[in-house]
Structure formats: C-alpha cells, structure tokens
PAZAPA-4460 file (N, C-alpha, C; in steps of 0.05 Angstrom, whole numbers, plus 32768, in hexadecimal, padded with zeros to 4 digits):
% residues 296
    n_x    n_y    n_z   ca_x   ca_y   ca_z    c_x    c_y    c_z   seq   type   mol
   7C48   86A6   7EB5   7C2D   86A8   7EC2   7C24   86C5   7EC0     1      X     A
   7C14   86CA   7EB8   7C03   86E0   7EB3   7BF5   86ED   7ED0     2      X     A
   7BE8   86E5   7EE1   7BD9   86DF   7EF2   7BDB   86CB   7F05     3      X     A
   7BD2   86D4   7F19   7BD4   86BD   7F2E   7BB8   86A8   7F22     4      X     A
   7B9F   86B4   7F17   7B8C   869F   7F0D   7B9A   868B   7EFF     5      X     A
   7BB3   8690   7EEC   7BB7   867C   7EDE   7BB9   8661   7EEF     6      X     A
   7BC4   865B   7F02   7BC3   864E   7F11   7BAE   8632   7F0F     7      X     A
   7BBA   8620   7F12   7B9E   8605   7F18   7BA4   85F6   7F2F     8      X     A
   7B8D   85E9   7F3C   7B92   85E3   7F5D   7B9E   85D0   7F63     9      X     A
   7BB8   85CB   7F6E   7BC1   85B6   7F67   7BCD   85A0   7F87    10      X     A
   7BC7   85B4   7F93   7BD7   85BB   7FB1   7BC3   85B6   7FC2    11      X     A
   7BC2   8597   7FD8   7BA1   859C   7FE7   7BB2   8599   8005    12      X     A
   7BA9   859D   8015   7BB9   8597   8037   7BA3   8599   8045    13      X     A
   7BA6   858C   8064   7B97   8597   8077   7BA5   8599   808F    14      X     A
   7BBA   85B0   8091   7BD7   85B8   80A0   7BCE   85AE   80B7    15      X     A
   7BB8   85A7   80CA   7BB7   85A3   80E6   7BAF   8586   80E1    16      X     A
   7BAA   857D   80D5   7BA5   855C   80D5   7BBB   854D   80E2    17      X     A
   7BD3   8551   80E3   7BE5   8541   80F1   7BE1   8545   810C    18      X     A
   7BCF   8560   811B   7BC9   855C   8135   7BB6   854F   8140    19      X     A
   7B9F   8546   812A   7B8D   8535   8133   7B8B   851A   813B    20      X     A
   7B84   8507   814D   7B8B   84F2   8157   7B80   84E0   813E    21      X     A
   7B70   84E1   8139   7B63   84D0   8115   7B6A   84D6   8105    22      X     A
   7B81   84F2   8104   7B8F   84FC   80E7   7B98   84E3   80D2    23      X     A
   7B99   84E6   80BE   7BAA   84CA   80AD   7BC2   84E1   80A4    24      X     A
   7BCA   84F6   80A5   7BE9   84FF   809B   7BFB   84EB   80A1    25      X     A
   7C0F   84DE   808C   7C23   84D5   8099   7C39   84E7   809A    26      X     A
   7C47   84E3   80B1   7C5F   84FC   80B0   7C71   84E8   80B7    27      X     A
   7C92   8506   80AD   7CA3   8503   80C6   7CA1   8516   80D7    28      X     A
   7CAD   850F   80EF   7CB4   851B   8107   7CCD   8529   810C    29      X     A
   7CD4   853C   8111   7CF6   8551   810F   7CEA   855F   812B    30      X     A
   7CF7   8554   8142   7CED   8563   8159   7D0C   8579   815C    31      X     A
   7D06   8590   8166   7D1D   85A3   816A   7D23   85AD   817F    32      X     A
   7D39   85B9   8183   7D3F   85B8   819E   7D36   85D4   81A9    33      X     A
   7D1C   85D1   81AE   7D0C   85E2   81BF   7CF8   85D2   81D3    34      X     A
   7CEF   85E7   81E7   7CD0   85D9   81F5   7CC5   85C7   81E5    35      X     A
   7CBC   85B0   81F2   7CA8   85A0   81EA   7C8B   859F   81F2    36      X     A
   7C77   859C   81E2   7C63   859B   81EC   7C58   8584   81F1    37      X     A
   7C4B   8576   81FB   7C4C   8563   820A   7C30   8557   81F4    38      X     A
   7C20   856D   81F9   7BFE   8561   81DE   7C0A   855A   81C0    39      X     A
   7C21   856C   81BB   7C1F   8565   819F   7C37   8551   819C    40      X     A
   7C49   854B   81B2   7C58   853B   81AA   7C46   8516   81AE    41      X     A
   7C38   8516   81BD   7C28   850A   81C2   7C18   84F0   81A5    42      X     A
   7C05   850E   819F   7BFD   8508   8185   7C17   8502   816D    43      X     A
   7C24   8510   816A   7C39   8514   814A   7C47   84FD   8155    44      X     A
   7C4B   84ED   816E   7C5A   84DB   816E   7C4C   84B9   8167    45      X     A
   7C31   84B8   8167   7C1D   84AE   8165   7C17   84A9   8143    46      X     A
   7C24   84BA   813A   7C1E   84B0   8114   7C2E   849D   810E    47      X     A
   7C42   8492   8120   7C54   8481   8113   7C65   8473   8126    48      X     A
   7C75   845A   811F   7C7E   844F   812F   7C98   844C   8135    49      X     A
   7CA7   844D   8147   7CC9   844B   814A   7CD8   842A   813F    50      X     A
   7CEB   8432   813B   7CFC   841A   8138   7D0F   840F   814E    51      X     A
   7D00   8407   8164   7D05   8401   817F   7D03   83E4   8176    52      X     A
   7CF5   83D5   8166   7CEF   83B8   816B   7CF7   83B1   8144    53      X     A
   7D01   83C4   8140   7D00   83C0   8124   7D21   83AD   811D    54      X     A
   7D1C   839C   8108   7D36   838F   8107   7D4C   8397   8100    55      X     A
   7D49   83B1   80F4   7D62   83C8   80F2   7D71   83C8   8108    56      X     A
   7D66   83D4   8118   7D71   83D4   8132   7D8C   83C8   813F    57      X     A
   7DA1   83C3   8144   7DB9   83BF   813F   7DBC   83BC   8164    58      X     A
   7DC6   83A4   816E   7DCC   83A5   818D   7DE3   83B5   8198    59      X     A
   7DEE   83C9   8181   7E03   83E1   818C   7E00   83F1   817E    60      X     A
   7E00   840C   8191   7DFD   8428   8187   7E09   842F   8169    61      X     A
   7DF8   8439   815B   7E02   8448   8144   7E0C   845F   8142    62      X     A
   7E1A   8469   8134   7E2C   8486   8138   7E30   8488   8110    63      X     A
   7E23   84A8   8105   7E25   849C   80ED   7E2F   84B8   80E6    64      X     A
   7E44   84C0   80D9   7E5A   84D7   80CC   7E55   84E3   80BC    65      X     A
   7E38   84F1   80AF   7E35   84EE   8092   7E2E   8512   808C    66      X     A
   7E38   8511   806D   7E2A   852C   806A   7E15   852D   805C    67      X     A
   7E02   8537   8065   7DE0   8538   8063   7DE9   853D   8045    68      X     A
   7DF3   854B   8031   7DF0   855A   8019   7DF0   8537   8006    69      X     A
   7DFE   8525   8011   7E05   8515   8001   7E00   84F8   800E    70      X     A
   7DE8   8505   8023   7DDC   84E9   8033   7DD6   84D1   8016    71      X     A
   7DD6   84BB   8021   7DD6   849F   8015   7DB1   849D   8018    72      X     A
   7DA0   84A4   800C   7D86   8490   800C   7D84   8471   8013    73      X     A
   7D9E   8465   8009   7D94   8443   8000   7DA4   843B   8028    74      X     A
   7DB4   8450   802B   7DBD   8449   8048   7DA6   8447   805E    75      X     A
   7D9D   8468   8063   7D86   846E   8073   7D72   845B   806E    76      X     A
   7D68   844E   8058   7D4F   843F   8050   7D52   8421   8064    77      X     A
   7D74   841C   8060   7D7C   8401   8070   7D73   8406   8094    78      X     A
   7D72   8422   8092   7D6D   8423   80B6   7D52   8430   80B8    79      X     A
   7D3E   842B   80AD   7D2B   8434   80B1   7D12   8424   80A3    80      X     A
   7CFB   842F   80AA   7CDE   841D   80A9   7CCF   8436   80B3    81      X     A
   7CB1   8435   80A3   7CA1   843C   80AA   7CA4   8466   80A9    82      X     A
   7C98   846F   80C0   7C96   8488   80C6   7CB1   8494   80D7    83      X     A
   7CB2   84AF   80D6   7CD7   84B1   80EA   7CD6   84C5   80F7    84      X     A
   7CE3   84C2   810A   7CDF   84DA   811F   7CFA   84D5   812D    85      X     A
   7D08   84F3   812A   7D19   84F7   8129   7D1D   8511   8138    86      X     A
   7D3E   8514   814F   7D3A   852E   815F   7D5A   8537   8155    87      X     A
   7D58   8558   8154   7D73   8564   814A   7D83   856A   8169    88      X     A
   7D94   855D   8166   7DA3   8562   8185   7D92   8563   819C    89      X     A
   7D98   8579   81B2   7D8A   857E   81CD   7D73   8579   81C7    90      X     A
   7D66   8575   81AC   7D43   8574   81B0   7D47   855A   81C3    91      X     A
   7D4E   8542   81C2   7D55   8530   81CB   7D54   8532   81F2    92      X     A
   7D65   8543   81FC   7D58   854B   8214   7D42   8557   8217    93      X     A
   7D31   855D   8206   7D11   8567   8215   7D05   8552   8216    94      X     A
   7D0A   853F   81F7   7CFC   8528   81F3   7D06   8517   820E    95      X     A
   7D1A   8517   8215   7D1B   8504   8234   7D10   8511   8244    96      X     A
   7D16   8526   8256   7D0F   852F   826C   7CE0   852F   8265    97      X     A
   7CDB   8532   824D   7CBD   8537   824E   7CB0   8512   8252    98      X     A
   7CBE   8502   824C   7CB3   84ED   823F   7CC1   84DE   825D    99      X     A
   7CC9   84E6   8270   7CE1   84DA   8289   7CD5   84BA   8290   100      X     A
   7CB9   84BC   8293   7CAA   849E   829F   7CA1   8496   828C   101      X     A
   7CA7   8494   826A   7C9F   848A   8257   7CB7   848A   823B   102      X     A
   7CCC   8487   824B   7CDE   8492   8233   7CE6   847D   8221   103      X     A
   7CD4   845E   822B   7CDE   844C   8211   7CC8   844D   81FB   104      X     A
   7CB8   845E   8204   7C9F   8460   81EF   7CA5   847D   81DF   105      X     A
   7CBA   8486   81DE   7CB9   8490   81D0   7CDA   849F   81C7   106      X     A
   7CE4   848A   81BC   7CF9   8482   81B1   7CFC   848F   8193   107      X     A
   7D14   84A0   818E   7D1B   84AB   8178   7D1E   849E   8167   108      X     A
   7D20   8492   814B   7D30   848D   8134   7D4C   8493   8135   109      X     A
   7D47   84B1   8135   7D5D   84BB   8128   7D64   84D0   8138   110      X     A
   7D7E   84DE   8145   7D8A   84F9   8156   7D9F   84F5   8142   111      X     A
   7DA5   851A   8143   7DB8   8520   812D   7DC0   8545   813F   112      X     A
   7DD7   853F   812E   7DE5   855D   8137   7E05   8557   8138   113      X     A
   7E0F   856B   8144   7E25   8560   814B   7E29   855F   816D   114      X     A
   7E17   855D   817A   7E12   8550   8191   7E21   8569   81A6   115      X     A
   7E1D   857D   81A4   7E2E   8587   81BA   7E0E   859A   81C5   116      X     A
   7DFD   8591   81C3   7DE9   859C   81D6   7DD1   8580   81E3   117      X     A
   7DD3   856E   81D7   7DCA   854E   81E2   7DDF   854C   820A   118      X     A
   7DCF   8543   8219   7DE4   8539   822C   7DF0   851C   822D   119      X     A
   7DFF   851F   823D   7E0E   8501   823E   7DFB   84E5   8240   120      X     A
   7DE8   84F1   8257   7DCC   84E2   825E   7DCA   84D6   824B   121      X     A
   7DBD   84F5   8243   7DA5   84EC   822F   7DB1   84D5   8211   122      X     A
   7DC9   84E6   820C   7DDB   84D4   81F6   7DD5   84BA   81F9   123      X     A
   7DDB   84B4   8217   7DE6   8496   821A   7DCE   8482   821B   124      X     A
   7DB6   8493   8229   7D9A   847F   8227   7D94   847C   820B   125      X     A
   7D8F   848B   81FF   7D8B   848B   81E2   7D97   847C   81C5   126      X     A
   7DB7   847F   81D4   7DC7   8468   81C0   7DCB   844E   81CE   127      X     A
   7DDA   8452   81EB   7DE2   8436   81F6   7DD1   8429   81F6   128      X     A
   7DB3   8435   8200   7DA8   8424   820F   7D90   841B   81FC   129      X     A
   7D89   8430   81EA   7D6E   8430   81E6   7D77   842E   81C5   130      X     A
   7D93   842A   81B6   7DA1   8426   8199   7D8A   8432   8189   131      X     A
   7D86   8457   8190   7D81   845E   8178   7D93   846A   8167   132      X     A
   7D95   8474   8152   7DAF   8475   813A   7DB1   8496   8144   133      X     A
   7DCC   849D   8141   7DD4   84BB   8149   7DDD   84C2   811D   134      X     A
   7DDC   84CB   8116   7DE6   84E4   80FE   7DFB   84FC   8105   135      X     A
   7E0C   84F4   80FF   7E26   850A   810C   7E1D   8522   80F8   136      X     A
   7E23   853F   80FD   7E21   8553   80E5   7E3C   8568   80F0   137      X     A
   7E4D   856B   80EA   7E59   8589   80EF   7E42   85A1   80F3   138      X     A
   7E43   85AE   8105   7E3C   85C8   8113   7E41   85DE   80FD   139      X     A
   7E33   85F2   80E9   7E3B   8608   80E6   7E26   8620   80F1   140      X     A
   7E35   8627   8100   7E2A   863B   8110   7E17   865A   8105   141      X     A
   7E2C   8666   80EF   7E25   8672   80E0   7E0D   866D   80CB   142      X     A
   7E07   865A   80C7   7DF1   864D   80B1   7DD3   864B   80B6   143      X     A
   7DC9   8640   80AD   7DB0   8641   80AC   7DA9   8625   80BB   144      X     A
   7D8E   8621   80C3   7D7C   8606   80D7   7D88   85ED   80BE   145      X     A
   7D89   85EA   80A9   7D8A   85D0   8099   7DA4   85D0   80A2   146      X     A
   7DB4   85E2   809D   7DD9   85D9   80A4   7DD7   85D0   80BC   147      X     A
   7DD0   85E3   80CF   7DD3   85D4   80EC   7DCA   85BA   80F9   148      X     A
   7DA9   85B3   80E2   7D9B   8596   80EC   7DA2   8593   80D3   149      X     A
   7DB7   8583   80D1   7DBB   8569   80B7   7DA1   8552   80B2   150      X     A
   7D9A   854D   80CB   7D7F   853F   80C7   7D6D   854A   80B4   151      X     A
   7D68   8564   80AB   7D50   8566   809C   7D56   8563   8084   152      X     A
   7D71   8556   8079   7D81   8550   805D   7D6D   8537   8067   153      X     A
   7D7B   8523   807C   7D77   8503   8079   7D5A   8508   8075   154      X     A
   7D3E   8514   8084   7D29   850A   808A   7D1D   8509   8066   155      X     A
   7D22   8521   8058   7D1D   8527   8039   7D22   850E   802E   156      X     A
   7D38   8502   8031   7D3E   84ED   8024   7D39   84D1   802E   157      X     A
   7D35   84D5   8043   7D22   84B9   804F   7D00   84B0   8044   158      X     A
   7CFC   84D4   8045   7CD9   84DA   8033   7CDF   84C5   8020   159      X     A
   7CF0   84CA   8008   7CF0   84C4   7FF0   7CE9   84A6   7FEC   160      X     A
   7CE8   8497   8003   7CF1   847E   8006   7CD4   846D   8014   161      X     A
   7CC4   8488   8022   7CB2   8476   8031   7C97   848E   8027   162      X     A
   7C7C   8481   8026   7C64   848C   8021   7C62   84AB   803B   163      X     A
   7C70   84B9   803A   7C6D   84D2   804C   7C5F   84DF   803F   164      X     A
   7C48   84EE   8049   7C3C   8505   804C   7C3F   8528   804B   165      X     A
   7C54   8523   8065   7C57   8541   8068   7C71   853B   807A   166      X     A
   7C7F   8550   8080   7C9A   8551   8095   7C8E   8563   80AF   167      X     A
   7C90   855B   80CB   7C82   856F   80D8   7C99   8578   80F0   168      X     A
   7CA2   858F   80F0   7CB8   858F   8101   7CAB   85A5   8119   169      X     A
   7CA8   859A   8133   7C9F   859D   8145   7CB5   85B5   815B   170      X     A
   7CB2   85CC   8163   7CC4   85D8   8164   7CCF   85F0   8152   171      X     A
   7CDB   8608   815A   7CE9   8618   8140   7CCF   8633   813E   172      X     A
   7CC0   8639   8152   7CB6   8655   8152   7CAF   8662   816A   173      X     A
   7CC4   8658   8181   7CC3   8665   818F   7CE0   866E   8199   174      X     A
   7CDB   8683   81B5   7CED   868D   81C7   7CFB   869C   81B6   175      X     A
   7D15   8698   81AA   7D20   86AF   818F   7D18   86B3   8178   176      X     A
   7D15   86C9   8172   7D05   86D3   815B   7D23   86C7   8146   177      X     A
   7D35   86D4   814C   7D44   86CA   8134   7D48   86A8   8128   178      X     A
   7D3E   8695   813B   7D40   867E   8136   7D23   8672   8128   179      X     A
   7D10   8684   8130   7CF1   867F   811C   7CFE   8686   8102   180      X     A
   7D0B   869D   80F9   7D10   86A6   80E2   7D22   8690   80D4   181      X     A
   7D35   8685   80EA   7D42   8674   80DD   7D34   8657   80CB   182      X     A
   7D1F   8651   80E3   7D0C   8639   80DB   7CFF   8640   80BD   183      X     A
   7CEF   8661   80B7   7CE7   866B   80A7   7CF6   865D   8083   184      X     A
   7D0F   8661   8092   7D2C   866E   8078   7D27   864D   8070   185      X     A
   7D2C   863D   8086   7D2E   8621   8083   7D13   8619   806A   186      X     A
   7CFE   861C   8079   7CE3   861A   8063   7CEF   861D   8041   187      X     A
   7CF9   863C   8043   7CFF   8644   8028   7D0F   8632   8019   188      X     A
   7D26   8620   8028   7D34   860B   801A   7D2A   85F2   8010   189      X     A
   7D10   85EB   8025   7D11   85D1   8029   7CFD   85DA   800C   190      X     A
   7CEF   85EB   8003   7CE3   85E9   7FE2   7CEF   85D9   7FD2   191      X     A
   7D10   85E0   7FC7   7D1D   85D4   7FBD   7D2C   85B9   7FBC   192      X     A
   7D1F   85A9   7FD6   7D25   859A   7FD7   7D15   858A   7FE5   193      X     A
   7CFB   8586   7FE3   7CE7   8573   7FE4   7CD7   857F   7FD9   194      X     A
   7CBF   856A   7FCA   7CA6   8573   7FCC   7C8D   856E   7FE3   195      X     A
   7C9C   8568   7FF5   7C8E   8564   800E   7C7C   857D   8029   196      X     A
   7C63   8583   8027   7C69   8592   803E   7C79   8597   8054   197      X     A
   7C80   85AC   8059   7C8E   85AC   806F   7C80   85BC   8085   198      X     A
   7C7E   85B2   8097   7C67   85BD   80B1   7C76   85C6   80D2   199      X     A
   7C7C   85DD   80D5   7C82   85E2   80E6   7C71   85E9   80FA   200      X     A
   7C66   85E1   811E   7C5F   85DF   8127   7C63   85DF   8147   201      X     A
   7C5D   85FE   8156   7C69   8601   8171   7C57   8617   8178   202      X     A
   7C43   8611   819D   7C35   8620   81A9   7C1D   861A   8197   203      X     A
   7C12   8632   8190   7BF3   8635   8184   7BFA   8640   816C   204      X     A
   7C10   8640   815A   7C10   863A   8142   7C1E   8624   812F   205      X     A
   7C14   862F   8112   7C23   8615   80FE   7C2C   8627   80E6   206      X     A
   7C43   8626   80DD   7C4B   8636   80C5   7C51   8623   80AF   207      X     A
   7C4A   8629   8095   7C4C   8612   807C   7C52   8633   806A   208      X     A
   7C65   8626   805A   7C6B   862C   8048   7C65   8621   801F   209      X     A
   7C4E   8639   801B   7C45   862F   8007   7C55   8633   7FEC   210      X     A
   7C5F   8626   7FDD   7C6F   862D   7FC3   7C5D   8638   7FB0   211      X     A
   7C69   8642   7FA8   7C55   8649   7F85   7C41   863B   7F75   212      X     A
   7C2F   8641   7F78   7C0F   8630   7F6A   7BFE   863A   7F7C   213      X     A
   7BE9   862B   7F7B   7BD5   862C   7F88   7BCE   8610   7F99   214      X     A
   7BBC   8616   7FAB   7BC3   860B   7FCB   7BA3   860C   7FD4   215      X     A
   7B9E   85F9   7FE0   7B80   85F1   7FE3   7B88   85ED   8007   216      X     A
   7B81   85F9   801E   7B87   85EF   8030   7B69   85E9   8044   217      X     A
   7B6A   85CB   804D   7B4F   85CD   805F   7B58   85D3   8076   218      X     A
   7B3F   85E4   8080   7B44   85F1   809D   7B2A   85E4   80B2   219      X     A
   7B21   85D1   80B0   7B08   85CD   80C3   7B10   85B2   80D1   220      X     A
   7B23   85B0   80E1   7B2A   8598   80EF   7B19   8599   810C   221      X     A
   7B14   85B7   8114   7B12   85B6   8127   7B25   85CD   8140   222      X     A
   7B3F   85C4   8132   7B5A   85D6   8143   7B59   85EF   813A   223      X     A
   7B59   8600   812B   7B60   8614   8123   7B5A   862A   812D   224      X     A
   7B6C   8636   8132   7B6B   8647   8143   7B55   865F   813F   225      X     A
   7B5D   8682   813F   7B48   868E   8134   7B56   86A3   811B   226      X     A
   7B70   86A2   8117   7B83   86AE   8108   7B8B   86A5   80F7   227      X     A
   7B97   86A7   80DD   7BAC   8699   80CE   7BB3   86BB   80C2   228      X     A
   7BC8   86AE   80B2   7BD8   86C4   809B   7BE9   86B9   8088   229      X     A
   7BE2   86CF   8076   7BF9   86C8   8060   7C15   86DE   805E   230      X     A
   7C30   86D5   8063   7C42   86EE   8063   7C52   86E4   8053   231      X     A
   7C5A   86F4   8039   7C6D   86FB   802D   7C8C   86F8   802F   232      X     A
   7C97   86E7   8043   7CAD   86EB   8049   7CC2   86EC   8036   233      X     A
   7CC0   86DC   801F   7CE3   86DC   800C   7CDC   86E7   7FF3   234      X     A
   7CC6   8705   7FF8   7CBF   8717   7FE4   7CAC   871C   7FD8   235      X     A
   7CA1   872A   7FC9   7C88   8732   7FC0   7C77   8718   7FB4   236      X     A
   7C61   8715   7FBD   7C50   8701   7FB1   7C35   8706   7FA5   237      X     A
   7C2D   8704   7F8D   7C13   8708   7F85   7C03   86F6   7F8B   238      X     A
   7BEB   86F7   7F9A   7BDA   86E7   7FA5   7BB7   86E5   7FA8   239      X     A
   7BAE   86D4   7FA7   7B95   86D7   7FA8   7B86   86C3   7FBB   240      X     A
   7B74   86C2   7FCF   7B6C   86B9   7FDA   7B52   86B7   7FDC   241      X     A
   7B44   8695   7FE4   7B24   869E   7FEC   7B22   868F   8006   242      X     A
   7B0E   868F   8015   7B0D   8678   8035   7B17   8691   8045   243      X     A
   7B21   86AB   8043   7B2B   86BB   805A   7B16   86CA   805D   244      X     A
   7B11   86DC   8076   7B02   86F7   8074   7B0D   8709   8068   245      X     A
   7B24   8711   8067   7B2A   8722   8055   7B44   8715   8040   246      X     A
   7B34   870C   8023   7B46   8704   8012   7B5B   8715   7FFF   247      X     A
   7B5F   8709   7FEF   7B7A   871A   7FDF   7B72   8713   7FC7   248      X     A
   7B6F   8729   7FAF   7B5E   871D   7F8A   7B73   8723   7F84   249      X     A
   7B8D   8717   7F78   7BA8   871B   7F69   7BB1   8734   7F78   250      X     A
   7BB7   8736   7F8D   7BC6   8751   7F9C   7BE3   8748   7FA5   251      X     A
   7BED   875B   7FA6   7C0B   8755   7FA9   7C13   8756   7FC6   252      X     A
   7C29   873E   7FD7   7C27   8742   7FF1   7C3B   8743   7FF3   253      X     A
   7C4A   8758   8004   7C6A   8765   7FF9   7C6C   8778   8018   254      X     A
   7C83   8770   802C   7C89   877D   8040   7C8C   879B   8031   255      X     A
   7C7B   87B1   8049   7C7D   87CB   803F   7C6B   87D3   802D   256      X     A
   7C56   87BB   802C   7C3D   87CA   801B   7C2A   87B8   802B   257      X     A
   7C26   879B   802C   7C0D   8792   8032   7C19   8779   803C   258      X     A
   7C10   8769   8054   7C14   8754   8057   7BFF   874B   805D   259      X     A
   7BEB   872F   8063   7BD4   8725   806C   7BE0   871B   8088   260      X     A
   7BE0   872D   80A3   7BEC   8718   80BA   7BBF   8720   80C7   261      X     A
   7BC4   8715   80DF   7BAA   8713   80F5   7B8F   8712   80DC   262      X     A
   7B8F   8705   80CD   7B7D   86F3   80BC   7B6F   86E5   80CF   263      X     A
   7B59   86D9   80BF   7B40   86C5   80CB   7B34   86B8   80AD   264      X     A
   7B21   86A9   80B5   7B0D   869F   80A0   7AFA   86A2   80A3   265      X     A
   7AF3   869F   8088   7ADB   86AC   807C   7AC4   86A7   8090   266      X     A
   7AAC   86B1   8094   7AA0   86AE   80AA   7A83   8699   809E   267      X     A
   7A81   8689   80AF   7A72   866E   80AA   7A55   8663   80BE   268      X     A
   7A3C   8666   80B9   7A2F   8662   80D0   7A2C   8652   80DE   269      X     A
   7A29   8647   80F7   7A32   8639   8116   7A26   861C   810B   270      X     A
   7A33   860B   8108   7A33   85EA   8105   7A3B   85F0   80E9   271      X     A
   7A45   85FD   80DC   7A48   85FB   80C0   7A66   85EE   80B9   272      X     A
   7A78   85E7   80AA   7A94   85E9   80A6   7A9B   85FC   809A   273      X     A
   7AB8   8609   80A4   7ACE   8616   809B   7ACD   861A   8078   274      X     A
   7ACA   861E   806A   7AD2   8623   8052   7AF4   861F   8049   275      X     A
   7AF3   860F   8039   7B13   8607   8039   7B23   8626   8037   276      X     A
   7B3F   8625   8038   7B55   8646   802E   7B5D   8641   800F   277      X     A
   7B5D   864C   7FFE   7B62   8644   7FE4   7B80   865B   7FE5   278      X     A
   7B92   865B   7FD9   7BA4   866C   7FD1   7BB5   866B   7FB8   279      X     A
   7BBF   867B   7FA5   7BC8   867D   7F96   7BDC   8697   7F91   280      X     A
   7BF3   8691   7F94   7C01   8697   7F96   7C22   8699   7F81   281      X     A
   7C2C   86A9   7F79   7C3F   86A5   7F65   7C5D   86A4   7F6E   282      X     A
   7C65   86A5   7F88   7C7D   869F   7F97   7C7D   869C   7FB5   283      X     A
   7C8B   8689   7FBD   7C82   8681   7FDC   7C7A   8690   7FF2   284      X     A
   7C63   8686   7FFC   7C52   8699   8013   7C51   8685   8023   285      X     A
   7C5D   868F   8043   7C58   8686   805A   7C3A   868A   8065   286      X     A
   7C32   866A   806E   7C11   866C   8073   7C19   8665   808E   287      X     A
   7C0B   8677   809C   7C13   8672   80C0   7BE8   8671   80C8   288      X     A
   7BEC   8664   80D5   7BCA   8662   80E8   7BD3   8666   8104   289      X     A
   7BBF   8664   810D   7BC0   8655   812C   7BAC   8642   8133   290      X     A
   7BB8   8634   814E   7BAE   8615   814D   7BA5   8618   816A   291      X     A
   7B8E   8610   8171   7B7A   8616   818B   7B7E   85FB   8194   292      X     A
   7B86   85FF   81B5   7B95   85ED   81B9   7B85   85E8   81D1   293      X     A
   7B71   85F0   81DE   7B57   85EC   81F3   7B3D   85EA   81E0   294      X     A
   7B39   85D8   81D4   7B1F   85D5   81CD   7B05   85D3   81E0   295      X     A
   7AF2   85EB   81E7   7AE1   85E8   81F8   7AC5   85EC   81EE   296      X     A
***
C-alpha cells in the first residue's frame, strides 16, 4: 500500500446501535466482572433470547472442562440457539445481586472461568436451579483477558455458527487502568481471530477496534456523546479521516508525536444529521467515542 487513499470502503458500523431499543445489531453478550449498569444491561439483554425454555436445556446442571484453544464448534452449537449472553466468573454476581426481583428474566447461557470469584449462591441458583451451562477454564494469572475469560474463545466460535453481528462485551474500562489496557490488548487478539466487531462498552464510553482498511462509521443515533478519538495504541498508524472537526489527510498517529484523543464532529446545522466518520487507516486504531447517557 502506497497510501492510506489506496484504500476502498469496505467497513460500515453504527457502534451505538446495539444501545438503541429499535437497534437491529445482532450481538453477543460477554458481561465482565465489573459494575453493571442497569440501562445498558437492560437494552443489550433485549437483542436476544436465553435458553431457559430451550430444548437444550438438560434437567441437571452442566459442568463443561474444555480448553477454549481447541473448543468443539459442533459441541457448543448442540447447546445453543439463537443470540448468547454469556458472564465471565463474578460478572455473574452483579448479574444477580442487579437483576435480585427479576432474576429468571434474565438468565445466562453461558458462565465460565474457573469459578473462584462466582459465589456459592450465586453458582447454585444459576446451575442447580436455573441449569445454565458453566465452561471450566484454568486461571492464568499472568496472561492476558482471553486467557483468563476462556469464554471469548467459545463466544468466536459460537459466532461462526449463528447470523451474529457484532460481539459486545459490557464491562472492561473501568476502576483499573491496568485492566482497560488489558481489555485494549484483548481487542488486539480478537483481530486474529474473528472477523467480527468487537465492542467494548462501560459508563459513557465505547471502544472498537478498527483493523486495517477503511471504515465508514455512522454516528447519528442520537447517543453520542460530544467526543470521540482515534489512538494509536499497537504503533504508528497512517491515517486519514473525514466527519471529525479536526481530521487527519494521510498523517501519521504515533505515541510521542500526535495522537487524535478529545475529538468531536464535524459541525452540522441544528435539525441536520451527523455526517457519517470515514477512516482509513493502515494498522489498527482504537476508535473510542462517548455515549450521552441523559438525553434531554
């Protein structure tokens, strides 16, 4: 590639559509074990349906041993239908304690980890009572978010199987900075191994990770906050942008020379729409917005 123009558009999204109640994104669901928000779990739980009544369903708890690297597709496919929503360990206690007077409506698929931050409770409503499937994973501590949630091996390979959209994992940018970075690192893998968006989403932002090409993103849902950016994280990127107020014509975005963070869009007169974000880019750029969460 000569140029980031060489580029042709190939890439369309509209990253906040899974928050809209009329959105059509189909996703999965990867809730994590942080705060939950109560609006977005709300909605993201709303795109799709549990396998509470589904004939999979088995009248005793499942308990399943597996290593994500060499998960079975034709297995997971036998336990599943439709859309999935799925919590990595302790996410599982927010998901109880938030959902306490509604907790058969909103029933996991799938909990995974190796269970030493889930409680006993929560374990037991969830398998005994409520037979959703647990995913055993060994713990490496040292490693990165995919080692530690084996689930985001199974959910890739469940995609493959059902008309999914996008992956939206709810959770993973707040309270430690080092564990956003980790979610970040996670992004960088999951390239290689889907072609699926991957949408991370917690508070008043959303971070997507764009691969190499060019990338058409609509921004006029409504939510969007008054910020976005493009940052550089896994190295110098040549880039060009239009839809921002301040765009990028083939410039290079490289920690220690230039990054695009407290961005906005292009400015548009009052009843008008947003102008889509176009980007083009020659190695992966983290696209972070923010998402306005009092519409008044």
């Amino acid at each position: 590639m000569d140029s980031c123009g060489s580029w042709a558009m190939d890439k369309e999204l509209i990253p906040l559509d899974c928050l809209l109640p009329s959105g059509t994104l189909r996703i999965c669901l990867l809730i994590l074990n942080q705060p939950l928000d109560k609006d977005y779990l709300d909605i993201l739980w709303s795109k799709g349906r549990d396998l509470t009544h589904h004939q999979h369903r088995s009248n005793k708890p499942s308990l399943y041993h597996l290593d994500p690297i060499y998960l079975s597709v034709s297995l997971l496919v036998c336990l599943s239908i439709a859309l999935l929503r799925a919590c990595a360990d302790g996410a599982a206690n927010h998901l109880y304690e938030m959902t306490a007077t509604d907790c058969d409506s909103f029933l996991p698929d799938y909990i995974s980890g190796d269970f030493d931050s889930i409680t006993a409770e929560v374990k037991a409503f969830y398998t005994a009572e409520k037979k959703c499937f647990l995913l055993s994973f060994q713990q490496h501590p040292a490693r990165d978010f995919i080692s530690n949630h084996g689930i985001f091996h199974c959910l890739i390979n469940l995609c493959l199987s059902f008309q999914v959209d996008a992956i939206v994992t709810l959770g993973g940018l707040a309270d430690r900075f080092d564990q956003t970075m980790a979610s970040v690192e996670t992004l960088h893998h999951a390239l290689s191994m889907t072609q699926l968006p991957v949408l991370i989403i917690q508070g008043t932002s959303l971070v997507y990770l764009l691969r190499p090409g060019s990338h058409r993103l609509e921004v006029n849902t409504g939510l969007e906050g008054d910020w976005c950016s493009l940052i550089p994280v896994g190295g110098p990127c040549q880039t060009t942008t239009t839809g921002l107020k301040w765009n990028l014509n083939n410039q290079v975005l490289q920690f220690g020379k230039l990054v695009s963070t407290s961005n906005t869009y292009e400015h548009v007169d009052p009843g008008k729409p947003k102008k889509p974000v176009t980007v083009i880019t020659d190695q992966p750029l983290l696209w972070s917005m923010g998402i306005r969460k009092n519409r008044g």
